[in-house]
C-alpha positions as CSV (number, residue, x, y, z in Angstrom):
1,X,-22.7,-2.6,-14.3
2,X,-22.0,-1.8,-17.8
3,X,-21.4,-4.9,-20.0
4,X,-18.0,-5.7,-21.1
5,X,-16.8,-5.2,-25.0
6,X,-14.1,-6.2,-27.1
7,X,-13.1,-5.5,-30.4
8,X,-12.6,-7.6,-33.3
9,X,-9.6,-7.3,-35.9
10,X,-9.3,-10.2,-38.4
11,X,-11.4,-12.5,-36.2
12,X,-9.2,-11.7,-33.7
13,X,-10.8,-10.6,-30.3
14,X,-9.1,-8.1,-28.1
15,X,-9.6,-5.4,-25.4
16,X,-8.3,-2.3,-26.3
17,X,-5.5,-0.6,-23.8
18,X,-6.5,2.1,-21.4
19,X,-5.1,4.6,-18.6
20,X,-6.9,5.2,-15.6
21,X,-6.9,8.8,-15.9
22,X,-9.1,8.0,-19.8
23,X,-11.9,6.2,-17.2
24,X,-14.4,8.8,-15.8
25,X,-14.9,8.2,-11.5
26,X,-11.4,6.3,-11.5
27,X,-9.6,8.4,-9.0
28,X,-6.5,7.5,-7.1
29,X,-6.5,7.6,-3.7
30,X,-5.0,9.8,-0.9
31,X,-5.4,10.0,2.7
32,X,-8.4,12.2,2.3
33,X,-10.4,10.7,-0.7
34,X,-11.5,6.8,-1.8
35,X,-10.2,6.3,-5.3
36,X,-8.7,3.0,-6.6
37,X,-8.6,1.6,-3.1
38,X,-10.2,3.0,0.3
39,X,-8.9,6.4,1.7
40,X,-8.3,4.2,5.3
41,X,-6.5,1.5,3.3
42,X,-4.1,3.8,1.6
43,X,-3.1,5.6,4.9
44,X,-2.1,2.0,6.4
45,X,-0.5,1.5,2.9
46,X,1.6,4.5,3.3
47,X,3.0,3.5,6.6
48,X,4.6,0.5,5.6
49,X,8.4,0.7,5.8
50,X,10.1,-0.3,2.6
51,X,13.3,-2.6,3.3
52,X,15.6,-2.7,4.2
53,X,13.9,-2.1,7.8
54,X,16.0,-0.4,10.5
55,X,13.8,-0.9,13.9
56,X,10.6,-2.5,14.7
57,X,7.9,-1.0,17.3
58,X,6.6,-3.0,19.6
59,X,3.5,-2.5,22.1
60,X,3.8,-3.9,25.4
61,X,0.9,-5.0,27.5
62,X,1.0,-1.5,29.6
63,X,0.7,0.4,26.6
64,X,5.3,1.3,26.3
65,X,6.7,0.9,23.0
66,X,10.0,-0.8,22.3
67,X,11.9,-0.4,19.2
68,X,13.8,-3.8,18.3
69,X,17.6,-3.3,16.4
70,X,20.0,-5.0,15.4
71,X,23.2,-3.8,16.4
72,X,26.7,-4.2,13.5
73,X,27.6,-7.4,14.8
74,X,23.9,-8.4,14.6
75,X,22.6,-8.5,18.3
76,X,19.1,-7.4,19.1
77,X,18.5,-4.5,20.9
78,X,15.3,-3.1,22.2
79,X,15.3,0.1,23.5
80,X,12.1,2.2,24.6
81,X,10.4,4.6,22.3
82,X,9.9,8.4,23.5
């Protein structure tokens, strides 16, 4: 691993500011290819729901899937998937 270095102004110490794209081998990462983070990691990344959420999926012990709601006067509903 290469050694880190700073720069001095003034007696001042500093690291100078980058962007990834000015570091050689740091890739961002898709579906297909590691970069910044694992190629697996970023396909569970990109399946998150961002809020607010509108149903959850849930597995039951047989394998079914059940999507929990909420309906407008805020009862839950599940109702099965497919």
């Amino acid at each position: 691993m290469t050694e880190k270095r700073y720069l001095a102004q003034e007696g001042t110490k500093f690291y100078p500011v980058t962007h990834r794209d000015a570091v050689v081998g740091l890739d961002v990462a898709n579906a297909n290819e590691d970069g910044l983070m694992a190629k697996g990691d970023k396909v569970k990344l990109d399946k998150l729901q961002v809020e607010p959420i509108e149903g959850l999926k849930f597995k039951s012990p047989n394998g079914s899937i059940f999507v929990l709601s909420v309906s407008d006067d805020g009862k839950p509903t599940f109702t099965k998937d497919g």
